[in-house]
N, C-alpha and C positions, 0 to 999 in steps of 0.2 A: 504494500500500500504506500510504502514512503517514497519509492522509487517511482509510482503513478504521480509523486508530488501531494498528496493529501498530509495537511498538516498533524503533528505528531498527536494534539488533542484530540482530533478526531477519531482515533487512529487507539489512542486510549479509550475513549466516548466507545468504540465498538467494542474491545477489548473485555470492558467492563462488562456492559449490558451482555455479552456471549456469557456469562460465567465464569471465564479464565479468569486465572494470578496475574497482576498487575505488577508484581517481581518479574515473574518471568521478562515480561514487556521489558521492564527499567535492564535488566540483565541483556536483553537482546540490543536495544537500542544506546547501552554504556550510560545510563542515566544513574547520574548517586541521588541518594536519598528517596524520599516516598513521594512519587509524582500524581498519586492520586488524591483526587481534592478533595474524596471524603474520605480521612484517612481512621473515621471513628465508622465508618459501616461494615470494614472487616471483623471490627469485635462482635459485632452483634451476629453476622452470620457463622458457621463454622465451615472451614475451609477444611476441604478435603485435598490428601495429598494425590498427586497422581502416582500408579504406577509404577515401578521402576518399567523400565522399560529396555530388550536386548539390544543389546548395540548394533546386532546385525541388522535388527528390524528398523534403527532409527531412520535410515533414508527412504524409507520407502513409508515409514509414518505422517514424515516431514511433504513427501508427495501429494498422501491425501489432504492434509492439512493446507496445502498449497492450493488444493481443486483438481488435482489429475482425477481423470474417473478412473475406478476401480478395477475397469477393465486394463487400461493401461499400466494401472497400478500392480495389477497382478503377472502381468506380461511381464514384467521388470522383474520381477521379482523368481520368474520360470527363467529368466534369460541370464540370470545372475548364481542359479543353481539353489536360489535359499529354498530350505523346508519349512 
């Protein structure tokens, strides 16, 4: 999205409202400190950790998450030998 040029609030604004961690965000984009503006609504909700997740499977995670459809997704994944 940042590379379409949409500014980084926005960018947060969807972030949020999806459900994800807003760390993650600040860790992706090198941001210190807490860049979300209500930084008292995490207390009140409980955050769930994600997953660990295999290393093999991260680039083909990072796929879907991207919007590749799942057919493509799974091509890659035949074409790369994972199980």
């Amino acid at each position: 999205m940042q590379k379409a040029g949409i500014p980084l609030v926005t960018i947060q604004n969807s972030v949020r409202l999806q459900g994800h961690d807003m760390k993650e965000l600040d860790v992706a984009f090198g941001v210190k400190g807490d860049s979300s503006t209500d930084a008292g609504a995490e207390t009140e909700i409980e955050v769930q950790k994600a997953p660990k997740i295999n290393p093999c499977m991260a680039k083909f995670l990072n796929m879907q998450k991207a919007g590749i459809p799942l057919g493509a997704t799974q091509q890659a994944v035949q074409v790369q030998g994972v199980d």
